[in-house]
C-alpha positions in Angstrom: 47.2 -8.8 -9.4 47.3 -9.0 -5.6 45.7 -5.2 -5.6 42.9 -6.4 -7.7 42.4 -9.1 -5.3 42.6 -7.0 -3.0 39.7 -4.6 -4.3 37.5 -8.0 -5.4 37.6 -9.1 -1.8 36.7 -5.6 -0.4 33.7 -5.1 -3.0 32.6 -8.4 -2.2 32.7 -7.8 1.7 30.4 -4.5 1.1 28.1 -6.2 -1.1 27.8 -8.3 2.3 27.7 -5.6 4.7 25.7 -4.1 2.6 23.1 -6.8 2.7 23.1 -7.7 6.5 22.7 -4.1 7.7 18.9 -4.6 8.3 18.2 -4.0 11.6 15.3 -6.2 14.0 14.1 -4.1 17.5 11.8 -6.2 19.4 9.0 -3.5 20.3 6.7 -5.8 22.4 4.6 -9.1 22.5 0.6 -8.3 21.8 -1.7 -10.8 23.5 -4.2 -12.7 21.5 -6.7 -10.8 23.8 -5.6 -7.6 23.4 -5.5 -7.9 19.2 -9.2 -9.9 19.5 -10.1 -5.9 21.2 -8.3 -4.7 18.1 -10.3 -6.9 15.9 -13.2 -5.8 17.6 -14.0 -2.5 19.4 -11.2 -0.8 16.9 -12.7 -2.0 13.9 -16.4 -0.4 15.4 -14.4 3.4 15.7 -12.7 2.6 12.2 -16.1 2.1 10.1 -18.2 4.6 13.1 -18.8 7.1 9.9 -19.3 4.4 7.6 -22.8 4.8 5.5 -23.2 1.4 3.8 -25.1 1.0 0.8 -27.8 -1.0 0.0 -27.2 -4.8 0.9 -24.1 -4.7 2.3 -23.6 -7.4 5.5 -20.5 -6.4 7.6 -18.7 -9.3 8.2 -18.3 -11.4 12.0 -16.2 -9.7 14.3 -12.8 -12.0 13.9 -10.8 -13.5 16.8 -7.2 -13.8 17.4 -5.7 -17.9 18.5 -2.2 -16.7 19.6 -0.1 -13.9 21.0 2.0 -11.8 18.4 6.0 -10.6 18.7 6.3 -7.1 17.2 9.3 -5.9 15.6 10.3 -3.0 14.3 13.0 -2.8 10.9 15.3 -0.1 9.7 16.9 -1.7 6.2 18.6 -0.5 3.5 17.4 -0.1 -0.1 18.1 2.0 -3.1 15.8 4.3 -5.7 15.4 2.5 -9.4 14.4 5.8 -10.7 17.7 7.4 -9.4 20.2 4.8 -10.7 19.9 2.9 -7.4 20.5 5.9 -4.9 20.7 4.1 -1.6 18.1 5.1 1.0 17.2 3.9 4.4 13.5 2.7 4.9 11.8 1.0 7.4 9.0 -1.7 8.3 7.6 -3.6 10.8 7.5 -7.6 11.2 4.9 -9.5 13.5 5.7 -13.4 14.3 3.0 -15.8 16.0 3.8 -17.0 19.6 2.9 -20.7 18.9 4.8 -23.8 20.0 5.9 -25.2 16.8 6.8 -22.1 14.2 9.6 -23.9 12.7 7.6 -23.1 9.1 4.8 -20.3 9.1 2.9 -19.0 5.9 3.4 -15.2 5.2 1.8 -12.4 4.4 3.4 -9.1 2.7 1.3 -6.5 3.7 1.1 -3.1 1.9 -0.8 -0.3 3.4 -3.0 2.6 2.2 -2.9 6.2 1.5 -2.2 8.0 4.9 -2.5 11.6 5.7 0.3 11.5 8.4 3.7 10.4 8.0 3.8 7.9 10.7 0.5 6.3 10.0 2.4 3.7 9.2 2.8 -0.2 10.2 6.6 0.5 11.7 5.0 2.9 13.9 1.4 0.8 14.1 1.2 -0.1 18.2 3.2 3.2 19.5 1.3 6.1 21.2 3.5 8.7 19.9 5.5 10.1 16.8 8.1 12.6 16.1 5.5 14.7 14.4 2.8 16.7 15.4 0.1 14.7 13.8 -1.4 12.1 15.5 -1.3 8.6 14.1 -2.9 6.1 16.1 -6.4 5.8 14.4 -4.6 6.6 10.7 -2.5 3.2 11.2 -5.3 0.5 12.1 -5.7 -1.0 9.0 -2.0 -2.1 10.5 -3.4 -3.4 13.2 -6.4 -5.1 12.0 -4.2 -7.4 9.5 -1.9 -8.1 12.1 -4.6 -9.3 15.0 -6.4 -11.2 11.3 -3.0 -13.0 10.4 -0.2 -12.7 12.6 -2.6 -13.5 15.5 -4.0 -16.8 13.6 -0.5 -18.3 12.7 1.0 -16.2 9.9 4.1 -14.0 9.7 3.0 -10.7 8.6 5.4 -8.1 7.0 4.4 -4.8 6.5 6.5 -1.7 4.9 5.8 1.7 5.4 7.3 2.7 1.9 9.9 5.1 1.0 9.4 9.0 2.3 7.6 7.1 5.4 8.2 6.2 8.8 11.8 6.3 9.7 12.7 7.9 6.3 10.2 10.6 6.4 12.9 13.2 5.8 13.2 12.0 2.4 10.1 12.2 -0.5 7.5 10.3 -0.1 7.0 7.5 -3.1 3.6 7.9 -3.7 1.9 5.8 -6.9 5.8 5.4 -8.1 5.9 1.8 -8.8 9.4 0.8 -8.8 10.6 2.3 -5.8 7.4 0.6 -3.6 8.1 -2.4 -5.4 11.9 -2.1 -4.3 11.2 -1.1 -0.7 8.9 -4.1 -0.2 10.8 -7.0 -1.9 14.1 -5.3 0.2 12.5 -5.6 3.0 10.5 -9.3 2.8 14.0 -10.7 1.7 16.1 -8.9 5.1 12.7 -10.5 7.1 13.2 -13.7 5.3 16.7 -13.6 6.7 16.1 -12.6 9.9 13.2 -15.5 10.6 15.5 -18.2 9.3 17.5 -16.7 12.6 15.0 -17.5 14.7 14.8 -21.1 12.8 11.7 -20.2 11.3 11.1 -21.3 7.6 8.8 -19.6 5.3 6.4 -21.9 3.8 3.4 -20.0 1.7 3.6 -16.3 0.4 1.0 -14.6 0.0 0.1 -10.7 -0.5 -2.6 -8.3 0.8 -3.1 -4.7 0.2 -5.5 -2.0 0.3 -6.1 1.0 -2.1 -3.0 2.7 -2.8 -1.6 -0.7 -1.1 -3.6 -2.6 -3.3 -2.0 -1.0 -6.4 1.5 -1.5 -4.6 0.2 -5.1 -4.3 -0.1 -6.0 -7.9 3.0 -4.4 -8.5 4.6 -6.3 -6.0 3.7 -9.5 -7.2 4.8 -8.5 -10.8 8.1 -8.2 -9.2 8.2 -11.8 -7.1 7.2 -13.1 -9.7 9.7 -12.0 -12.4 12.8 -12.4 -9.7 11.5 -16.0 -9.9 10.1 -15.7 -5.9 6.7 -17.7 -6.3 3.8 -16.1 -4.6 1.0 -18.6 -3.6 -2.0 -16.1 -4.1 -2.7 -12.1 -3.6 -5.9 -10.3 -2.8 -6.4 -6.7 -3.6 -9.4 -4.1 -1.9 -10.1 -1.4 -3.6 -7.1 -1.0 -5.6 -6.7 1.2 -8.4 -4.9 -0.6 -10.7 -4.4 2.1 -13.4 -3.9 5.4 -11.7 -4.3 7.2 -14.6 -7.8 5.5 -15.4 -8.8 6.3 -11.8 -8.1 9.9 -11.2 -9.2 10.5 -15.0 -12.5 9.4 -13.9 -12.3 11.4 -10.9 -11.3 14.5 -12.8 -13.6 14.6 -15.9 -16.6 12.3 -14.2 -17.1 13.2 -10.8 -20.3 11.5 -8.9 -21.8 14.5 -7.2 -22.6 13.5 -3.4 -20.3 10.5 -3.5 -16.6 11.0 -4.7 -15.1 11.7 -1.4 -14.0 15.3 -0.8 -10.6 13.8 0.3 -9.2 12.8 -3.6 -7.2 16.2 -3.5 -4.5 14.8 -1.9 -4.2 11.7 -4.2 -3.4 14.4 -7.0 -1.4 16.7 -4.2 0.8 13.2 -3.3 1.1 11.5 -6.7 2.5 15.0 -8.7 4.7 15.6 -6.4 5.8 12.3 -5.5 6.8 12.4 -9.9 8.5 15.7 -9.3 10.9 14.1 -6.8 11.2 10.4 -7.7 10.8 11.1 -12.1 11.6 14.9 -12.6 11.5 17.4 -14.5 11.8 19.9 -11.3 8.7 22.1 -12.0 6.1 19.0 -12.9 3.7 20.5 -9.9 4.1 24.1 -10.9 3.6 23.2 -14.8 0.0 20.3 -13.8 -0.8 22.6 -10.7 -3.4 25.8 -10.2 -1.2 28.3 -8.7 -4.3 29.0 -6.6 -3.7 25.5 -5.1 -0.3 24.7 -5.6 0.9 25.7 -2.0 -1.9 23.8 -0.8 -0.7 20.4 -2.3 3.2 21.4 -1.4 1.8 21.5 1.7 -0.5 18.2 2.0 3.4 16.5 0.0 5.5 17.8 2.4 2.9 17.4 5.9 4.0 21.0 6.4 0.8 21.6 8.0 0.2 22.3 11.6 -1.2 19.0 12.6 -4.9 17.9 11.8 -6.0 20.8 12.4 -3.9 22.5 9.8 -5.1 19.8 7.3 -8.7 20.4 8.4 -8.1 24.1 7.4 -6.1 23.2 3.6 -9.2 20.8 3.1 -12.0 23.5 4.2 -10.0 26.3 2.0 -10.7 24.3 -0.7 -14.0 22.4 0.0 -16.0 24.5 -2.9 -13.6 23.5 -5.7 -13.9 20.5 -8.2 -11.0 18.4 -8.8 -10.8 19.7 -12.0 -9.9 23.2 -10.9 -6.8 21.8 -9.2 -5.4 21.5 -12.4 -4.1 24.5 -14.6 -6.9 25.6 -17.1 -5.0 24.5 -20.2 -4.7 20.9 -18.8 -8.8 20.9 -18.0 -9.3 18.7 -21.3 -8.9 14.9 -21.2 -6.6 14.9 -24.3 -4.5 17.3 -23.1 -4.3 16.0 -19.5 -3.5 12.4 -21.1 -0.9 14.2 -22.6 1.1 15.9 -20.0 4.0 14.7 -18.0 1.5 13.9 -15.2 -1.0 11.8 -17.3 1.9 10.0 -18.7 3.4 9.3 -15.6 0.5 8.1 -13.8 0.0 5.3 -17.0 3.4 4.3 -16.5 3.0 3.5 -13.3 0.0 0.8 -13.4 0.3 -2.4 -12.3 -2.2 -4.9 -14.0 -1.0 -5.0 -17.4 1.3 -8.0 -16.8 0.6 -12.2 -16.3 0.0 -13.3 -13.0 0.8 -16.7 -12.5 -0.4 -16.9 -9.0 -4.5 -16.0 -8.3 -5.3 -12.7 -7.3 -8.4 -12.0 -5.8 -9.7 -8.2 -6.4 -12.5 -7.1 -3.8 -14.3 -3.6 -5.3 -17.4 -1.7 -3.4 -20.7 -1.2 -4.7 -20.4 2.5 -3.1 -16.7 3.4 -3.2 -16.5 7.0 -2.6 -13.0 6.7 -4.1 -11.8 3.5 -6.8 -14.8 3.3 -9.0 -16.3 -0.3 -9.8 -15.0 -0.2 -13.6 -11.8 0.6 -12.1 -12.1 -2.7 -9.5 -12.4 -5.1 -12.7 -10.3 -3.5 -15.0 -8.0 -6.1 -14.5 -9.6 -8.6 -14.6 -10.7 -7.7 -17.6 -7.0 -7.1 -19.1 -6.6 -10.5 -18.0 -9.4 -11.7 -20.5 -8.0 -9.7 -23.4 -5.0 -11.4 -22.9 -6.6 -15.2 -22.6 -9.5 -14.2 -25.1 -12.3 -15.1 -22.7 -14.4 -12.9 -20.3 -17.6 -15.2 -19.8 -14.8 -18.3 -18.7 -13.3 -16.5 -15.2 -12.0 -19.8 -14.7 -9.3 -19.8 -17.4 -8.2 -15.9 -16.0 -6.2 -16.3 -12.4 -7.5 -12.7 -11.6 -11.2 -12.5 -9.9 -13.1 -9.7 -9.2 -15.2 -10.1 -6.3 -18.0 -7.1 -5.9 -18.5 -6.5 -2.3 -22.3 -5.0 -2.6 -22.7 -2.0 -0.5 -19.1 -1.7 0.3 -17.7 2.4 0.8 -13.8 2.6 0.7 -13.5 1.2 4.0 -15.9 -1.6 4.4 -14.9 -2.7 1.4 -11.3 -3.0 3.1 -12.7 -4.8 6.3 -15.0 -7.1 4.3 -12.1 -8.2 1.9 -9.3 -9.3 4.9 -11.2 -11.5 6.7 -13.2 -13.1 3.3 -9.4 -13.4 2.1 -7.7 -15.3 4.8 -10.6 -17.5 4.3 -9.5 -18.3 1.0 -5.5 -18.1 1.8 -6.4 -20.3 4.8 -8.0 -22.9 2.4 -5.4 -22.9 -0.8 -3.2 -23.6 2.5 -5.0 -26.7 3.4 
């Protein structure tokens, strides 16, 4: 008896150990100054390229009230899809400098599809990286939420996913659902701990993301929400809800001159992110060209000299539809909804659920990458499931249509327009 006591006591103690091995580095304090340049001259080299379309108004350049504390997180999580295999992950956390913070509202922030590794929030206000691929411009959307929220009185938490960051030795979990879902609820509930520390209370929860984030943030909010964490609202920009529904489109009905030339490597990280994360072991080599499979290996792994090696993958292939990335027999919609991909990328959608808190999509009239169909499919799940399309107000998901809006102004039109709306369910 006094053995299994014994071994009760010990499990008990790792569970804890387990739970309190987050670690917190203060990385620096960012003046509200400094993040209002953020706001403003980085925002005009982010959308430099940008060609709006017609009747789109670019939003007020935004302002920062308060300095912002940085901190960097290493935590530990574990892989759903691998019977909880425990992996290390990391995140960053930025808390207002104000005078009373005893209870804040927060912000889970999930970030987009990134070419780099370390174009990611942890790694957000550094100059360098372990890699040989330079990060700084690939992280602002980082930046830009935290000089939006953290610099107007909200705690901002941001993960850089599994495969990411700190962990980028392991796979990256690209459009797998329950492992991005893990490594952000892991991480909000180690932050949650670590600001009650600092005798600061969370009081509202909100979520934010932006195309692959904003898929990530649905699916997010599914899981809150069904661990019985109540989220006070979520907004979404460009966010392709259904992955399979979005690269289906992208694959069997291009938009010549406007699908951006760049959606290779949502196929490239998505097959290969199944391979590792779902199995079987040859699911890129059975859905891949073999004319393109080292290609995509190579955009998975970041195996690639630099940009410059990416530059070289992209113009290699710059003559080739998407369709041609996959192998001939799989160049049929029924078939490709058939494979292990197709099936993979349904099951890994994050719209066909109840939301009990609002969400807020924001879709662009000239998205070179998410489709508008795709930006209110669902919102119009949600009116299947409550029987009414023409009543938005009985659905809590609403799609906003930002007119004009490419991939990226869409993203810096919906922030701001968002924390309006966070800022008033708030008040």
């Amino acid at each position: 008896m006094r053995l299994i006591l014994a071994l009760i006591c010990l499990a008990a103690a790792s569970t804890a150990a387990f739970a309190e091995t987050a670690v917190f580095t203060y990385l620096k304090t960012v003046s509200a100054a400094e993040l209002t340049r953020m706001l403003d001259a980085e925002r005009a080299i982010f959308i430099a390229t940008q060609t709006p379309g017609e009747g789109y108004e670019l939003p007020p350049v935004s302002t920062a009230a308060n300095d912002v504390e940085l901190y960097t997180v290493v935590y530990q999580s574990q892989v759903p899809e691998q019977g909880g295999k425990p992996i290390t992950a990391t995140g960053l956390v930025a808390i207002p400098v104000l005078a009373d913070r005893s209870e804040l509202p927060l912000i889970i922030y999930e970030h987009g599809t990134v070419y780099g590794k370390y174009e990611v929030p942890s790694y957000a206000f550094v100059a360098s990286n372990p890699s040989d691929f330079a990060h700084y411009d690939g992280s602002y959307e980082t930046r830009y939420m935290t000089g939006l929220f953290a610099g107007n009185g909200y705690a901002l938490v941001a993960p850089d996913y599994f495969g990411m960051g700190g962990s980028a030795a392991q796979p990256e979990s690209y459009f797998v659902k329950a492992s991005t879902q893990q490594a952000s609820e892991d991480l909000y509930l180690d932050a949650i701990r670590f600001l009650q520390s600092k005798g600061i209370a969370q009081k509202e929860l909100f979520v934010g993301g932006w195309s692959q984030g904003g898929l990530n943030a649905t699916g997010l909010q599914e899981r809150l929400e069904a661990n019985g964490i109540p989220v006070t609202a979520t907004y979404t920009a460009s966010a392709p809800a259904d992955p399979y529904a979005a690269l289906n489109g992208l694959l069997f009905y291009p938009r010549v001159g406007i699908d951006a030339p760049w959606v290779n490597t949502i196929m490239a990280l998505s097959v290969f992110a199944f391979e590792n994360y779902f199995g079987p072991a040859d699911l890129a080599k059975s859905t891949l060209d073999p004319a393109v499979y080292d290609d995509m290996k190579a955009i998975y792994e970041r195996s690639y000299e630099g940009q410059e090696g990416l530059k070289q993958i992209m113009e290699r292939n710059a003559s080739r539809g998407l369709l041609e990335y996959l192998k001939p027999e799989l160049r049929d919609p029924v078939r490709f909804g058939n494979s292990e991909y197709g099936r993979l990328l349904a099951s890994n959608e994050t719209y066909r659920q109840t939301f009990r808190a609002p969400v807020r999509m924001y879709f662009g009239s000239h998205d070179e990458v998410v489709k508008q169909m795709i930006g209110v499919l669902m919102a119009a799940y949600q009116a299947v499931l409550i029987g009414n399309w023409s009543d938005q107000s009985k659905s809590n998901v609403n799609p906003i249509s930002v007119k004009g809006g490419t991939h990226r102004l869409t993203f810096i039109t919906a922030a701001p327009a968002a924390k309006a709306w966070m800022d008033g369910l708030r008040n």
